[in-house]
ZAMARGU-4260 file (C-alpha; in steps of 0.2 Angstrom, whole numbers, plus 5000, padded with zeros to 4 digits):
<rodrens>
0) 5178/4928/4913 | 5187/4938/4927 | 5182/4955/4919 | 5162/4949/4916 | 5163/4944/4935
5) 5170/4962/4942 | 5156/4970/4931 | 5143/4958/4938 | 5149/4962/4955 | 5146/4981/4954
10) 5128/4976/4947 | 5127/4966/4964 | 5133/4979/4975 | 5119/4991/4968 | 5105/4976/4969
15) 5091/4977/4984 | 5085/4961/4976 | 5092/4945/4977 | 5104/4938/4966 | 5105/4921/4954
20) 5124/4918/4951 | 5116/4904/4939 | 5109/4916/4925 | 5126/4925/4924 | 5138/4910/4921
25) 5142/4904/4906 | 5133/4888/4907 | 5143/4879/4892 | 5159/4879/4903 | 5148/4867/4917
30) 5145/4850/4919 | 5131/4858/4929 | 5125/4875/4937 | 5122/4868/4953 | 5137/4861/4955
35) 5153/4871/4950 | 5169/4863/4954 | 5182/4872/4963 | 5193/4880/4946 | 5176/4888/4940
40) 5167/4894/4955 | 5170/4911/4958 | 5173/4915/4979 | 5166/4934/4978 | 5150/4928/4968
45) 5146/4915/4982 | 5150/4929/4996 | 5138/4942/4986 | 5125/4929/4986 | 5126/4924/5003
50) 5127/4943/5010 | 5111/4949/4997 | 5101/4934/5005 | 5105/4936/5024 | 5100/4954/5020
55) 5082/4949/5015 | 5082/4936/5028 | 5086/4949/5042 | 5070/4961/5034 | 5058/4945/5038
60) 5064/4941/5053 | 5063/4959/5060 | 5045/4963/5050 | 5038/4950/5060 | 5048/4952/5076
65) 5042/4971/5075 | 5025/4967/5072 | 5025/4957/5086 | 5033/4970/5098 | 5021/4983/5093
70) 5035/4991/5083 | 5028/4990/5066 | 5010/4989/5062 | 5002/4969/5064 | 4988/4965/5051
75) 4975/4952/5054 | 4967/4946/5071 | 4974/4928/5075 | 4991/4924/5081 | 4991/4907/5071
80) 4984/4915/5056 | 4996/4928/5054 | 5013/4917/5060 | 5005/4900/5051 | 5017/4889/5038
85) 5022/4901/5026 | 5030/4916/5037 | 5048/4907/5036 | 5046/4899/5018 | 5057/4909/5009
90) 5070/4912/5026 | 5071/4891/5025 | 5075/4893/5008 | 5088/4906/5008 | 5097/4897/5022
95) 5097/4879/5018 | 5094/4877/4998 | 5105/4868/4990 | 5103/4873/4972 | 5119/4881/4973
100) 5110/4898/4971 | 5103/4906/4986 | 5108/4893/5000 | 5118/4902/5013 | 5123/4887/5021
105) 5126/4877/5002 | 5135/4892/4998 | 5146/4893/5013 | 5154/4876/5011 | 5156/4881/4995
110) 5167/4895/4999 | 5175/4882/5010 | 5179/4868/4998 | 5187/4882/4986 | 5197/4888/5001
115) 5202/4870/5005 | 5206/4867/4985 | 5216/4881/4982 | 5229/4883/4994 | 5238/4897/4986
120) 5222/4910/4988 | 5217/4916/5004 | 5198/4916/5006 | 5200/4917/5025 | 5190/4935/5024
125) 5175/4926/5013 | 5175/4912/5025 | 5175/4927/5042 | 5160/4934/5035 | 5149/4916/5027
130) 5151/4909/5045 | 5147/4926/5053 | 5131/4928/5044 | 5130/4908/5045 | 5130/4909/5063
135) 5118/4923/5067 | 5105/4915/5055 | 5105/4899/5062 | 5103/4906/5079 | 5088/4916/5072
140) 5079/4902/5064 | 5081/4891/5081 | 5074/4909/5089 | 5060/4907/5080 | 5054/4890/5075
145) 5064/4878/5089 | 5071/4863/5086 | 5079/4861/5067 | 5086/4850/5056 | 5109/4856/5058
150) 5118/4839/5059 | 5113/4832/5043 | 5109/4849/5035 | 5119/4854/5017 | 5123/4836/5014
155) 5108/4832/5001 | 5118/4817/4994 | 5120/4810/5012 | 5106/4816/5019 | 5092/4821/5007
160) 5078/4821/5020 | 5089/4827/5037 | 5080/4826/5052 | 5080/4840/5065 | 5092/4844/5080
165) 5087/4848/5098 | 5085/4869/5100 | 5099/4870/5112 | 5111/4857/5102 | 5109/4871/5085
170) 5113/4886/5095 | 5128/4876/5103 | 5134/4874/5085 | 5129/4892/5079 | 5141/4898/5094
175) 5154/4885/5085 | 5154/4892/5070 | 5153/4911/5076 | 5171/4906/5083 | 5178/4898/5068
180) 5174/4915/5060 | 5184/4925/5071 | 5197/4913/5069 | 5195/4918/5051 | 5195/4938/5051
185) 5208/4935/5064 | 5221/4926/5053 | 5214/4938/5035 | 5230/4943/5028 | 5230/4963/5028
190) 5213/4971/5021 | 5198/4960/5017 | 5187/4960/5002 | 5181/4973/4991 | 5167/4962/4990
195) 5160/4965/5008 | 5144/4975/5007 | 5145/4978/5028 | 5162/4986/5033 | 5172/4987/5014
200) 5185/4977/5020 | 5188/4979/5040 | 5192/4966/5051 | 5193/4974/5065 | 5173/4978/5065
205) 5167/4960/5060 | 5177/4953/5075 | 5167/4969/5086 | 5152/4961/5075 | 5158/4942/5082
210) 5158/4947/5100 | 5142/4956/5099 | 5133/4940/5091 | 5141/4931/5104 | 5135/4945/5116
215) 5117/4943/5110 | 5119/4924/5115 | 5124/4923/5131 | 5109/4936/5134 | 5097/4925/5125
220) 5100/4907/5138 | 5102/4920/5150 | 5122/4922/5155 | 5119/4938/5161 | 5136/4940/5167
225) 5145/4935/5152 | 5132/4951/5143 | 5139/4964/5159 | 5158/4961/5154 | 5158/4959/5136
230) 5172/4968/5127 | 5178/4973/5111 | 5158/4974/5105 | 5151/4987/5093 | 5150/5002/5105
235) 5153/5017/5091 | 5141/5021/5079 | 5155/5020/5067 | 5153/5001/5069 | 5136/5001/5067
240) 5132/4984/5057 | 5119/4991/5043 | 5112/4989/5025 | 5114/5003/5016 | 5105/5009/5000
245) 5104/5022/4987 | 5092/5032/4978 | 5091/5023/4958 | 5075/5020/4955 | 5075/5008/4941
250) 5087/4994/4933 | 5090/4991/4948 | 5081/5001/4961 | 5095/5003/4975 | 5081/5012/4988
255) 5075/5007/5004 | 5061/4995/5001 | 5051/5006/5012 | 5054/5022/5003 | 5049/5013/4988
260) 5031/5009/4996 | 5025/5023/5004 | 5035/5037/4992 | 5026/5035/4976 | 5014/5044/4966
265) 4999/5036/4973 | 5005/5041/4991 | 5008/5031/5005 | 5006/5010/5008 | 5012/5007/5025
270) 5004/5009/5042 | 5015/5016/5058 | 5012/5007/5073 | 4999/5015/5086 | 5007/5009/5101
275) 5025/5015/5095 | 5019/5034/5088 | 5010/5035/5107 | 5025/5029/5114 | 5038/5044/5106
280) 5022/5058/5104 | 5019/5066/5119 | 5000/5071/5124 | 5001/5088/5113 | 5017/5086/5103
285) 5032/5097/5105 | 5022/5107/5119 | 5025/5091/5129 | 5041/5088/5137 | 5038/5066/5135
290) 5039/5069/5117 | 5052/5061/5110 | 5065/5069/5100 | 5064/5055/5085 | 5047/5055/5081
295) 5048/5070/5067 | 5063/5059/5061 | 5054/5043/5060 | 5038/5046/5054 | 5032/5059/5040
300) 5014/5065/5043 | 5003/5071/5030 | 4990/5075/5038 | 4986/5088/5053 | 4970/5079/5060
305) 4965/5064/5059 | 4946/5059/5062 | 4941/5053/5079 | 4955/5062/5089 | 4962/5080/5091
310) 4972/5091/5086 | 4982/5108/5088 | 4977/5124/5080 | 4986/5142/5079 | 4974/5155/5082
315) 4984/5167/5069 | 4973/5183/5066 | 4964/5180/5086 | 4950/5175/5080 | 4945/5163/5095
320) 4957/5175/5107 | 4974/5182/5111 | 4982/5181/5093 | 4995/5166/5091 | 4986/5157/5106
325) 4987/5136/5103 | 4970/5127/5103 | 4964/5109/5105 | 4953/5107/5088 | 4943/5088/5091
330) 4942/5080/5072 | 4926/5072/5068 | 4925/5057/5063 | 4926/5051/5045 | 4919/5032/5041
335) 4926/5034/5024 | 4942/5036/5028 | 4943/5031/5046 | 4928/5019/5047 | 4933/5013/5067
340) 4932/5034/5069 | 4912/5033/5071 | 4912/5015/5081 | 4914/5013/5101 | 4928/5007/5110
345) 4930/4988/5110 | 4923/4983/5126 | 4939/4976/5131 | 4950/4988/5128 | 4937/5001/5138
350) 4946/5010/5154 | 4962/5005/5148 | 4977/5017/5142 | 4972/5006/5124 | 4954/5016/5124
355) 4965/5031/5117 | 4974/5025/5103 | 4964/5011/5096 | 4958/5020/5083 | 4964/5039/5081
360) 4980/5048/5085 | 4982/5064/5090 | 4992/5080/5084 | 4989/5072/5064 | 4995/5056/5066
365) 4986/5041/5057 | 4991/5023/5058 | 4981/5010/5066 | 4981/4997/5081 | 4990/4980/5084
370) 4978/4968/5073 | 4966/4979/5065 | 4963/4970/5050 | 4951/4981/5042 | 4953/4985/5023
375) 4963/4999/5012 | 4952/5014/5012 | 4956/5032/5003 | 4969/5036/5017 | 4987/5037/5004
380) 4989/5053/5007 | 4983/5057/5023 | 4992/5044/5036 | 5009/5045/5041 | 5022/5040/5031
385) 5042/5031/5034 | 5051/5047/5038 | 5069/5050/5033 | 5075/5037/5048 | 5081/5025/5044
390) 5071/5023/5026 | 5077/5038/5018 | 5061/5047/5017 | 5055/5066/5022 | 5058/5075/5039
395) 5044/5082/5045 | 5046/5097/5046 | 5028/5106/5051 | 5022/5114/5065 | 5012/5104/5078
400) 5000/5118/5078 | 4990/5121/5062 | 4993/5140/5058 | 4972/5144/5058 | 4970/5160/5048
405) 4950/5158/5044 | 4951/5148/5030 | 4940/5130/5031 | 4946/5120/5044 | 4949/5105/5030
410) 4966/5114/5023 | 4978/5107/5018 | 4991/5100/5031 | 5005/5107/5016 | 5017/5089/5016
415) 5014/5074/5008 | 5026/5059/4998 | 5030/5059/4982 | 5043/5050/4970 | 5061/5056/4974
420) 5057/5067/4990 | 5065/5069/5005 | 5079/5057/5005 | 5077/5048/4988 | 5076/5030/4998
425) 5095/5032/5003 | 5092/5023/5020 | 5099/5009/5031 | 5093/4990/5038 | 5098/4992/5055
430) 5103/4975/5061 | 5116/4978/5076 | 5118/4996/5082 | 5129/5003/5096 | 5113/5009/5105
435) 5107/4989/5105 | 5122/4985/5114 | 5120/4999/5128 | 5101/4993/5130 | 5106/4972/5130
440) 5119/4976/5144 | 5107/4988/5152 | 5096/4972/5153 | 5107/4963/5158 | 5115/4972/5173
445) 5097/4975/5181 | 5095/4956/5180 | 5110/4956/5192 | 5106/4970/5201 | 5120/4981/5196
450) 5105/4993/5192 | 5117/5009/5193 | 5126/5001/5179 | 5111/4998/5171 | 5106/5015/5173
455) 5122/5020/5164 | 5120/5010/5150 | 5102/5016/5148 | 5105/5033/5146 | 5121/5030/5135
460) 5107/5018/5124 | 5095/5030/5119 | 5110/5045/5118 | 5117/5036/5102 | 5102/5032/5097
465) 5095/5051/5095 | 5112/5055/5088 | 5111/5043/5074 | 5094/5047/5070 | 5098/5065/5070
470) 5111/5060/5060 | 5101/5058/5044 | 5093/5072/5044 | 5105/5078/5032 | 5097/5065/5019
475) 5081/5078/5017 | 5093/5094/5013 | 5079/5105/5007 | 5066/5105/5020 | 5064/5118/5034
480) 5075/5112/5050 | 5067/5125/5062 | 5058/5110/5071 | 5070/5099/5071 | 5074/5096/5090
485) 5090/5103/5097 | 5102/5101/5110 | 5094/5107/5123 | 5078/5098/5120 | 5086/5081/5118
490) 5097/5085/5135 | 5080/5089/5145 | 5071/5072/5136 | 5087/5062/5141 | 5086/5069/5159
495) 5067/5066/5162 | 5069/5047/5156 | 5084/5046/5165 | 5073/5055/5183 | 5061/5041/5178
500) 5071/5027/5177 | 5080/5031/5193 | 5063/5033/5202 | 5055/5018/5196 | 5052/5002/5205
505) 5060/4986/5202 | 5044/4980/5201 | 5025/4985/5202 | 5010/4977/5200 | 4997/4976/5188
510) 4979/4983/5188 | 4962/4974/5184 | 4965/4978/5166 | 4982/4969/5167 | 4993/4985/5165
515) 5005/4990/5176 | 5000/5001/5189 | 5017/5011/5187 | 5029/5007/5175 | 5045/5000/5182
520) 5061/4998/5179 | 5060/4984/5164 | 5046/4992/5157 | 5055/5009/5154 | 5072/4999/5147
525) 5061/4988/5136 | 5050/5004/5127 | 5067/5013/5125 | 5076/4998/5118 | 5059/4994/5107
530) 5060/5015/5101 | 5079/5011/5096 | 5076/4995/5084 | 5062/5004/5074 | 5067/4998/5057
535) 5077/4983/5063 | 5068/4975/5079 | 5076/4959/5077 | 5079/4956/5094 | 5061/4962/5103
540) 5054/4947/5100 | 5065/4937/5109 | 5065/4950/5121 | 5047/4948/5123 | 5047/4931/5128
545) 5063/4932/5140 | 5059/4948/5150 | 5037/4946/5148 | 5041/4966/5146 | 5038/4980/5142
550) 5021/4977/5150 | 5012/4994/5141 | 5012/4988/5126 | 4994/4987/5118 | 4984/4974/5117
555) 4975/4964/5103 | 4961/4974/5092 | 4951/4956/5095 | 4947/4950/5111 | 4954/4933/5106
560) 4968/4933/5095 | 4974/4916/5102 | 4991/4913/5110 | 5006/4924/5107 | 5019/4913/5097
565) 5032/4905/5107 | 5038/4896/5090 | 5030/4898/5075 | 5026/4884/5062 | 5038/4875/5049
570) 5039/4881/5034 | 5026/4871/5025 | 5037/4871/5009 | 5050/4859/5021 | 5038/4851/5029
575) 5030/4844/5011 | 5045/4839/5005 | 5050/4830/5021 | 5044/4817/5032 | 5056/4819/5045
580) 5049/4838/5048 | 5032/4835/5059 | 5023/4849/5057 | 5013/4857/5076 | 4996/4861/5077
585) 4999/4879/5087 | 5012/4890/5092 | 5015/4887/5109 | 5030/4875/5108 | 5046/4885/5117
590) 5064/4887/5111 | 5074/4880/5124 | 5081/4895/5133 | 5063/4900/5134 | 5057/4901/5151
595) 5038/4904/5148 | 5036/4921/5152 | 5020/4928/5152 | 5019/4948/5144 | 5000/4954/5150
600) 4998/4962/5135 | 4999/4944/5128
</rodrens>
């Protein structure tokens, strides 16, 4: 049975999907599946299940922190519709089952009764990283939906119907079980577990991992001071806390879920946020020195104009004047590809830095706006794509300038997706980066004032974060690199953010339209921070509701999307099954730490 487990485990390992323990066992041997007593449970099949389901949980939680944050694309118009009773479902599931399957917290204690049966095996590694993962979920559903049942939790036979714990009281226990893990990794007897999916057997890093979680809580009820001296946190990229996957397509299919949506023969399914493409794309691409130099790594366009908006041409042969001049070519608009192309600007959004990027991007870009929830028209293979950061996809690799040589003006832009290009899906889940930490202290030391600090930490933020996306440049080996930004590029970028920061205000105001009248000091932190966590925004949601920054980003396609969640609903799945689980009637009920600040853009 030992041998069927290690083959099972390399199955795992290669899995993006979730794993069911329960179809591999052999069920003759149990009294039940559900219940495996301590001689026949196996502690590396319980760890694999717990890290394959805080790996999906972490992609729900950041797909609807981002989408909030402008980060990633939001679909549909109204807060409460989009963040009703089913957006945490399978997150409640995953976290407090008790099937003996998928639950982490079921599976935890299971790891823990073996541990406490079985005094001649040391599970202390198994147990570093359940309570670890444990601890950062918890935190994360108290993030998100408030006060939740903890107390009487993972006991169904004591308490099959538990009653929810105050916010504050779940978080204090979260940070209690945090410590017990680095109790744990700090007693493991030499190397840990082949069985770890995050950092292959090293102490060392999960305890960096501990601190930073630990890091990311004092920032969240607002210990600023705690954030500015934290130690011993993840501040190398080599200690980067990340998913990784491969490039199998089938049985199973190891890539990056994103690389498997948007790289297929069909062409692309995902739409790239407006606000966050404005954000890194400067006014005409790399002839601007705002533009930043991640953008050709993050997003993959296929298309060099995009209806409604303009675009750069190449006047090859001089047909328009001096040969090789650059001109401003204005798209038409297209109502069957880009039906909000031939309509007016929403009346709200009218005179406001939103009227230019509500519908069309410049420079070839094509995604849409925060709420557009218009239908899927034939667009596949004309807007942009996941580039090779962080889902394994294509660099972009073409000129911002279309080379014009006479030919119809409709030409072909020369790059699009396709099955097994660029990277092959062999990207990362961000989850905690060094870059995060440098912008969570940067936060926190302006809070203090210590704003040269800040400024420090700032630059050192987005330095490692161009590195690492650099970095995977290599994925996409064949493509041209002649664009790619170098050294000099991303010194000058660095240096005008850094001339901004420095010259910005602490504060400024806001104009009639409620944006800010300059950006200030927040504002710049929180769009750098928010350009870093593309792919894993776990965090900008919470930093949303603690900061009410970064005030630019854009507002709602509909002129009343309701109230920007504070919380968001129960899971309807718990709050069927259980009495004790009330469900609220809107999202404004408030986490404890959260203070009730307003973002204008909300």
């Amino acid at each position: 049975m030992k041998k069927i487990y290690k083959i099972l485990l390399i199955a795992i390992v290669a899995s993006s999907t979730l794993f069911y323990s329960c179809d591999s066992i052999e069920l003759e041997q149990l009294a039940s599946p559900n219940e495996l007593s301590s001689d026949q449970a196996d502690p590396d099949l319980l760890l694999n299940s717990i890290q394959l389901a805080y790996r999906v949980t972490q992609r729900t939680f950041q797909a609807n922190s981002a989408e909030l944050g402008r980060i990633d694309y939001m679909f549909g118009r109204n807060y409460l519709d989009n963040y009703g009773d089913g957006t945490l479902n399978a997150v409640w599931s995953r976290f407090y089952s008790n099937d003996g399957v998928r639950g982490i917290t079921i599976n935890t204690n299971a790891i823990e009764a073996l541990d406490i049966a079985n005094p001649d095996k040391d599970l202390s590694y198994h147990l570093g990283i359940a309570k670890t993962l444990q601890a950062h979920t918890l935190m994360q559903l108290v993030d998100f939906l408030g006060d939740i049942p903890w107390s009487e939790a993972g006991k169904p036979n004591e308490f099959p119907l538990p009653k929810a714990d105050s916010s504050a009281d779940v978080y204090t226990a979260a940070i209690a079980i945090l410590a017990e893990a680095k109790v744990h990794f700090t007693n493991t007897s030499g190397i840990g577990t082949g069985n770890d999916l995050f950092y292959d057997g090293d102490a060392d890093k999960w305890i960096k991992l501990v601190n930073t979680i630990q890091m990311r809580a004092d920032l969240t009820v607002g210990n600023y001071a705690a954030v500015a001296a934290a130690t011993n946190v993840i501040e190398s990229t080599d200690d980067d806390f990340q998913f990784n996957y491969g490039t199998n397509v089938l049985s199973p299919d190891t890539r990056h879920p994103d690389y498997a949506a948007d790289y297929t023969s069909s062409g692309a399914n995902i739409y790239q946020s407006n606000w966050l493409i404005n954000t890194m794309v400067g006014q005409y691409g790399d002839f601007s020195a705002n533009t930043d130099p991640r953008r050709r790594y993050y997003f993959f366009r296929q298309n060099w104009r995009t209806p409604g908006s303009y675009a750069l041409i190449e006047d090859v042969l001089g047909l328009f004047g001096p040969a090789g001049g650059v001109l401003v070519f204005n798209a038409a608009g297209d109502g069957e590809t880009l039906s909000c192309s031939l309509q007016d600007t929403p009346i709200h959004l009218q005179f406001t830095p939103d009227e230019d990027i509500w519908c069309s991007m410049p420079v070839g870009y094509w995604g849409r706006f925060h709420g557009n929830d218009e239908g899927t028209p034939p667009d596949n293979f004309t807007r942009t794509a996941v580039g090779v950061y962080p889902a394994g996809g294509s660099f972009d690799w073409r000129a911002d300038a279309f080379p014009y040589i006479g030919e119809s003006i409709g030409a072909s832009f020369g790059q699009a997706v396709g099955l097994g290009n660029g990277g092959g899906g062999a990207g990362i889940d961000p989850i905690y980066l060094a870059s995060y930490v440098d912008f969570m202290k940067a936060e926190a030391n302006l809070t203090l004032g210590n704003v040269a600090e800040a400024a420090t930490h700032f630059e050192a933020g987005m330095t490692k974060s161009i590195a690492k996306v650099q970095s995977f440049g290599a994925l996409d080996g064949t493509v041209d690199k002649s664009q790619a930004p170098d050294a000099t590029y991303v010194a000058d970028f660095i240096a005008l953010k850094m001339a901004e920061f420095n010259a910005a205000a602490m504060t400024t105001a806001l104009d009639g339209t409620g944006f800010p009248t300059a950006k200030d000091k927040m504002d710049l932190l929180g769009e750098q921070y928010f350009v870093a966590m593309y792919g894993g925004a776990g965090d900008a949601f919470n930093f949303i509701r603690r900061t009410g920054y970064p005030r630019t980003l854009s507002r709602s396609l509909d002129t009343n999307p309701g109230s920007f969640p504070r919380t968001v609903l129960y899971p309807s799945s718990e709050v069927s099954a259980n009495p004790n689980i009330l469900q609220r009637q809107d999202l404004s009920s408030t986490v404890f730490w959260d203070k009730g600040v307003v973002n204008p853009a909300n």
